[in-house]
N, C-alpha and C positions, 0 to 999 in steps of 0.2 A: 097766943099768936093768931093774928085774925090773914087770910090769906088772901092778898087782892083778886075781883074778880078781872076780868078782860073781856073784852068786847070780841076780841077774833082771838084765833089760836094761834099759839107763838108760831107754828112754820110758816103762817101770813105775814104777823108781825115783823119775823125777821126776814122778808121775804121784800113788803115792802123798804125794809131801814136799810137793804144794801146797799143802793143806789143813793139815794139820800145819806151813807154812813162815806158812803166814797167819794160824793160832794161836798159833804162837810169836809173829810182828810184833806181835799184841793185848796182850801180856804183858807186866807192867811187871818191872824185874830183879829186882825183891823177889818176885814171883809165878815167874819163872825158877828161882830157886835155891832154894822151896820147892817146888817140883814136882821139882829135880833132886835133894834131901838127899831128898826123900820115896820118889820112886823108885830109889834107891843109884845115881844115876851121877852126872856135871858137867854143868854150864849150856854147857861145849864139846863135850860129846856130842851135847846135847839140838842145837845149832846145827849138826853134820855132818849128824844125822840131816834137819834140816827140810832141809839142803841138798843132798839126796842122797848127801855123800862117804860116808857109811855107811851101812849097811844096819842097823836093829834087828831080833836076836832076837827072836822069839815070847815070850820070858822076859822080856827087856827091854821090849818093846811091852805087854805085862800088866801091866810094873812102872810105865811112866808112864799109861795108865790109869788104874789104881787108884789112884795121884797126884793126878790131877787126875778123879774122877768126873763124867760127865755132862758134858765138855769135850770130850775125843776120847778118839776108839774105837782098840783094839790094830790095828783092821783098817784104820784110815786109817794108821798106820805099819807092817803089816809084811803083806805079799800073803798071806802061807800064812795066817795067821789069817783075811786076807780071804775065803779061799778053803775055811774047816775046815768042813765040816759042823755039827760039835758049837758053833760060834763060831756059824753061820748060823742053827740051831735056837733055842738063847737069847732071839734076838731084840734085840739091840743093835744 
């Protein structure tokens, strides 16, 4: 058994996935799999991420975003964006 590593600590993890696990709950599956075709990933992505099994890229986190504008922010899925200067300057 090899144990994955992670990038932040689960009480971040799940810290960020609340908000993002309670926007996913809002979404009907037809709203799911156009946010996930929009952003190139899967609607079982989009489900690890709200459940903390995975962690999203900064790349990945822009790409659902721009997906869904004006629904959630890259910084409620992934810390470094939370945390960028240039992301905190914006004003989002």
């Amino acid at each position: 058994y090899i144990r994955p590593i992670l990038c932040q600590s689960t009480t971040e993890a799940n810290m960020i996935s609340d908000k993002f696990k309670d926007w996913m709950r809002s979404l009907t599956p037809v709203a799911k799999q156009a946010i996930a075709t929009n952003a190139g990933t899967s609607v079982a992505m989009l489900y690890q991420l709200s459940t903390g099994h995975r962690l999203a890229s900064s790349e990945l986190a822009a790409r659902i975003e721009n997906a869904a504008p004006d629904a959630i922010s890259r910084a409620d899925i992934n810390s470094t964006c939370r945390e960028c200067p240039y992301f905190k300057q914006c004003g989002k």
